[in-house]
N, C-alpha and C positions, 0 to 999 in steps of 0.2 A: 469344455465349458468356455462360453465367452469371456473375454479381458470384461472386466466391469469399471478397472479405473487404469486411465493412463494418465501417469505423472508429468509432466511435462517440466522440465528445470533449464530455463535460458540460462547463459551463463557465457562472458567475455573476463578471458584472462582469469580468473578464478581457480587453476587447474585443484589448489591445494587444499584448499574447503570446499570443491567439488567430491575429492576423492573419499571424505570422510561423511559429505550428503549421502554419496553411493553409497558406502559402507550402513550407514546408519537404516537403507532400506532394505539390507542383507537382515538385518534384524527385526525385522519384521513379522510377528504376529497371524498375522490376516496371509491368508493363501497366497505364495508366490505367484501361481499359474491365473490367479483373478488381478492379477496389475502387472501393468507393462512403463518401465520408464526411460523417457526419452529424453536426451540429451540436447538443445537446441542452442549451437554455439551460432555465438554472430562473430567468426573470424577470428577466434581465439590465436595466440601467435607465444604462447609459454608450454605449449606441449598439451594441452587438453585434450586433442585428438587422440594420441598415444595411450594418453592415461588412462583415456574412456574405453579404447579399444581394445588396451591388453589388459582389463578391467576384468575379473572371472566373475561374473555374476550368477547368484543363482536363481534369477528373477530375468524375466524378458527386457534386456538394453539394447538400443538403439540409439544410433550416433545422429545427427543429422549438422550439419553447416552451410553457413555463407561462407563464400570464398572470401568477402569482405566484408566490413561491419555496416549494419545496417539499422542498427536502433531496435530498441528495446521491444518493440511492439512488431514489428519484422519478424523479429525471431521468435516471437513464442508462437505465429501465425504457422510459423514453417513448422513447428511441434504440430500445432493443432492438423495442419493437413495429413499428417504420419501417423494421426492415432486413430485407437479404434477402438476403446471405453465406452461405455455408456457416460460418464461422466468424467472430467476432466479436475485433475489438479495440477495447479499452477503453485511451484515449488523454488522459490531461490536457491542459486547454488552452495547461498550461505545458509541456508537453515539448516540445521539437523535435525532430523526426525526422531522422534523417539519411538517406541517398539513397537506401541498399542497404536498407533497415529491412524495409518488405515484404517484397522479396527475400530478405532470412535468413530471415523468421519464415515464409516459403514453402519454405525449404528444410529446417527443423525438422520441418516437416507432412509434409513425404513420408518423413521416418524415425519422427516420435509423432505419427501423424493424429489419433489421438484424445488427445491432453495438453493440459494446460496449460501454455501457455508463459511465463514472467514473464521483463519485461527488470530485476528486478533480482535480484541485487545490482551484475552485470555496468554498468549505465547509470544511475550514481546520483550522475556529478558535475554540479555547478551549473554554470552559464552565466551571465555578468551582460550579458545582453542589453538590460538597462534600469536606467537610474537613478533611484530613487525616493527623493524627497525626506524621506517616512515611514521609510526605513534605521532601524535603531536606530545609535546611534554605533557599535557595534563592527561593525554591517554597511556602515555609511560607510566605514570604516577600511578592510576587507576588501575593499569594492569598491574604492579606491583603490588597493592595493595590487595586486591583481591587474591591473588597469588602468595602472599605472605601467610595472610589468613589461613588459606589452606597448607602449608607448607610447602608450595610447589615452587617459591621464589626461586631464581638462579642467578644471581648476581652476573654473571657471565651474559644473560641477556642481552643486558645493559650496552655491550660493545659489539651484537651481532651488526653486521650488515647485508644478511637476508633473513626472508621468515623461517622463523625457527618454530615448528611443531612442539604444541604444549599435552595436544590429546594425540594419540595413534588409531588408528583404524582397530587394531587389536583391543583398545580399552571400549571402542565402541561393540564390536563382536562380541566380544567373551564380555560384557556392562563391569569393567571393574571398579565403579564406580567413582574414577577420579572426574567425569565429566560433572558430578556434582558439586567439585569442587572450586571449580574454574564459573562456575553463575556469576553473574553478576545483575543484581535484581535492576529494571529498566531505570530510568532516570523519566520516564514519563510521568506527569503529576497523574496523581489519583484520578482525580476531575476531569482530565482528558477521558482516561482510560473509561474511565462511567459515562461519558458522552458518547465515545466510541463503542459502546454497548449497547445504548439506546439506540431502536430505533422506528422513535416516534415522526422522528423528521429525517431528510435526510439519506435512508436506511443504507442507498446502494455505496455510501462512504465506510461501509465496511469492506468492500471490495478491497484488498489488497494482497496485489499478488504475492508477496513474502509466501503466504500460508492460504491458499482457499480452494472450493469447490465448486463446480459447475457444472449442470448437464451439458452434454457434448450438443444437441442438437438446440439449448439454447443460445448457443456459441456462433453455429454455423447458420442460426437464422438471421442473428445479426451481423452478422460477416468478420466474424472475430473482431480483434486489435486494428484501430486504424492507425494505418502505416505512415500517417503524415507526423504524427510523433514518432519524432527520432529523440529527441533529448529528453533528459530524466524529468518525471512528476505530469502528472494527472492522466496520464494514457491508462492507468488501474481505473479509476474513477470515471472515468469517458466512457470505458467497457459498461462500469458498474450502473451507472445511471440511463445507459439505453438498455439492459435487460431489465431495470424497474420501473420503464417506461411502457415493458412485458405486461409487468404487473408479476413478474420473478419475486416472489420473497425472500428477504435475507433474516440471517442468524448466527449469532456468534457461536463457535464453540469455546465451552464452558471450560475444561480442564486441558491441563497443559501441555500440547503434542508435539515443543520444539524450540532448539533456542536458535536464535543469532548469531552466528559467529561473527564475533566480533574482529571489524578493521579499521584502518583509518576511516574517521568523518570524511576524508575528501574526495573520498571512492564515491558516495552518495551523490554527489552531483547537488542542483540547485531544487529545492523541494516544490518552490512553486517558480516552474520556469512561465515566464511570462508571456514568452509565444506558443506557448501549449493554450495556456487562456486563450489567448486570441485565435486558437483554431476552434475551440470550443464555443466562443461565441459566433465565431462565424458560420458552426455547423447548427447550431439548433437556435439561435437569433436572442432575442432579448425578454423573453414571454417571461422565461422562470425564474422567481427571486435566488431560487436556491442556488442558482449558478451567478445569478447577476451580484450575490453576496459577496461572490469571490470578489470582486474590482473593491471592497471597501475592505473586509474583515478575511484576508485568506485562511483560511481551515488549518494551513500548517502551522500559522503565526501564533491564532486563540481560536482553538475548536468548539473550548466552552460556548464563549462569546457567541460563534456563530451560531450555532444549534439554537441556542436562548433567541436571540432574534430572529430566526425563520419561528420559535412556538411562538413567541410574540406575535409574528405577524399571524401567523394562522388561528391562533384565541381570535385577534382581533374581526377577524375578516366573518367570524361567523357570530357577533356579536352587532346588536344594532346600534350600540352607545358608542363602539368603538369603530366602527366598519369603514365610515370616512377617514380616519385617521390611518387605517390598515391600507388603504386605496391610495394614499396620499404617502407610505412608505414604499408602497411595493412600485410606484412610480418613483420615487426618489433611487432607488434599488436600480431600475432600469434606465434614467439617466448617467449613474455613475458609471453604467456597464459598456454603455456607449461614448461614452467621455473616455474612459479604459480604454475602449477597442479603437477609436477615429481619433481620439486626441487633436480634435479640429473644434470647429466651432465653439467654441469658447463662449462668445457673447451668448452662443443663443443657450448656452446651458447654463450658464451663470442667471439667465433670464430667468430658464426654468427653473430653477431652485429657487431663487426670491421670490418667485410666485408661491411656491410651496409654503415656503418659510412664511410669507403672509399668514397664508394658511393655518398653519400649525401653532401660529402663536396664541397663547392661554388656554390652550387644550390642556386639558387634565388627566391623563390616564397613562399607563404602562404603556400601551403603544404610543402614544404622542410625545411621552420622553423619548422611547428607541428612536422615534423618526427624528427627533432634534437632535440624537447624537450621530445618526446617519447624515442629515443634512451637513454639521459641523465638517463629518470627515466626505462627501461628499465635493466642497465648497475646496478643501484641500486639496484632492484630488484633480479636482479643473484646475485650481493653481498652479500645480506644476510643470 
């Protein structure tokens, strides 16, 4: 019978929360011989090769590497050409799976065969599956603390100076349930998390590769990952927004198929790297607010915020009392996005917005407030 999903898990330097991802899909549910998972290192240089290789799986592994590193988006591209799924999951090295995981994301498929499925916001609390001597203090603290709680403190931690394993592969295999004890429930507000659920606006901002699914050949229509992202943030989102440009539907999965293993914050890199922006403006131009929002309100900053004003604008735009006022944001939107990306012309943008702003003074309504707090930080943003 054919592979129906190939996992795919990039992964640089990670070998030790890789070994316990692997493990975590030995535990698996849903037929070994229906998924196949690949390993896609960008130049790992802590032994991940070894570890992947003398790895006994009892599921189809496959190793694949760059000789050197090449960015995030490089390397899941090299998974995607080795597979051979009907549908593709994109797996961090640090998530762990839990048993049923396939199995739900098999059961979503037979009601949105062709969606995207993302496991967040639904699987987005941390695990401290490892102690890392690099913590920052208040990650020292946290992990202690959560660790107390369950009994698993060790005071000895405290003067490790490398990572010390808090779960083993074995409590993963044989579920002895100390993994439940090591959670640590997300630190994300509520409010994010139901924004990242919705998706009225927006939708392909569930894309994130941590946890998700994707038809294999809607992958390869749009030519996977662009490789011009090399450094961290928005190359998930770059993907996600040209398959719903398909007209790809997305959808969360509901219950919980994995945690986080938790590392230092500094691993993460910059969340909204600012020349990723600017390659995204310059591949798809200035038409769409939804992207031109980025230059005022980034997504990672206040997610709320943003969502509310792209529905603002959208109420507004199909309404006759408010439509000018929606016309006169969604241009204020695409001056800021080009003011972002050229950072030149100053006069003449500073021009444009005083014109707007003429405009928009003693208008009354929910969009003519958003576009004066848009113009505000707008007006800012050319200042700099």
């Amino acid at each position: 019978m054919a592979i129906r999903y190939s996992v795919i898990i990039p992964t640089y330097n990670r070998a030790q929360q890789l070994l316990l991802t692997l493990t975590s899909f030995e535990a698996q549910t849903y037929p070994k011989h229906l998924f196949e998972v690949i390993v896609a290192d960008d130049g790992s240089t802590d032994g991940t090769k070894e570890m992947v290789e003398g790895f006994k799986a009892s599921y189809p592994l496959i190793y694949v590497s760059h000789p050197e590193q090449r960015g995030r988006s490089a390397v899941r591209n090299l998974g995607l050409r080795h597979a051979k799924g009907l549908y593709i999951i994109f797996c961090d090295a640090d998530f762990l799976v839990l048993p049923d995981f396939i199995r739900i994301v098999s059961r979503y498929h037979r009601k949105y065969p062709k969606a995207v499925l993302s496991g967040i916001p639904h699987s987005w609390d941390d695990a401290f599956t490892h102690y890392y001597p690099d913590f920052s203090p208040e990650e020292k603290e946290h992990c202690r603390s959560i660790l107390t709680q369950s009994g698993l403190w060790n005071p000895d931690l405290e003067a490790a100076n490398e990572i010390v394993p808090i779960i083993t592969p074995e409590d993963i295999l044989h579920q002895t349930g100390v993994l439940s004890k090591v959670v640590s429930p997300t630190r994300v507000p509520p409010n994010t998390k139901k924004q990242f659920a919705s998706t009225d606006v927006a939708p392909w901002m569930l894309l994130v590769t941590r946890c998700v699914a994707i038809r294999r050949s809607h992958l390869i229509r749009i030519g996977g990952f662009n490789e011009r992202f090399v450094l961290y943030g928005l190359e998930d989102w770059d993907i996600g927004y040209r398959l719903h440009r398909l007209r790809v539907p997305f959808y969360c999965i509901k219950e919980v198929v994995g945690y986080h293993q938790e590392h230092p914050t500094y691993l993460r890199g910059n969340v909204l790297n600012t020349e990723n922006l600017r390659i995204m403006f310059e591949t798809y131009g200035f038409n769409d607010s939804s992207l031109n929002l980025f230059a005022l309100i980034p997504p990672s900053e206040d997610f709320e915020t943003y969502k509310n004003t792209l529905r603002v604008l959208h109420r507004g735009i199909r309404s006759k009392l408010t439509r000018s006022s929606a016309l006169l944001l969604r241009r204020t939107l695409r001056i800021a996005a080009k003011q972002f990306y050229y950072q030149n012309h100053t006069h003449a943008y500073k021009k444009s917005l005083h014109s707007i702003k003429k405009k928009a003074e003693n208008r009354k309504s929910r969009v003519a407030h958003v576009l004066r707090e848009m113009l505000l930080k707008s007006e800012k943003l050319v200042e700099k």
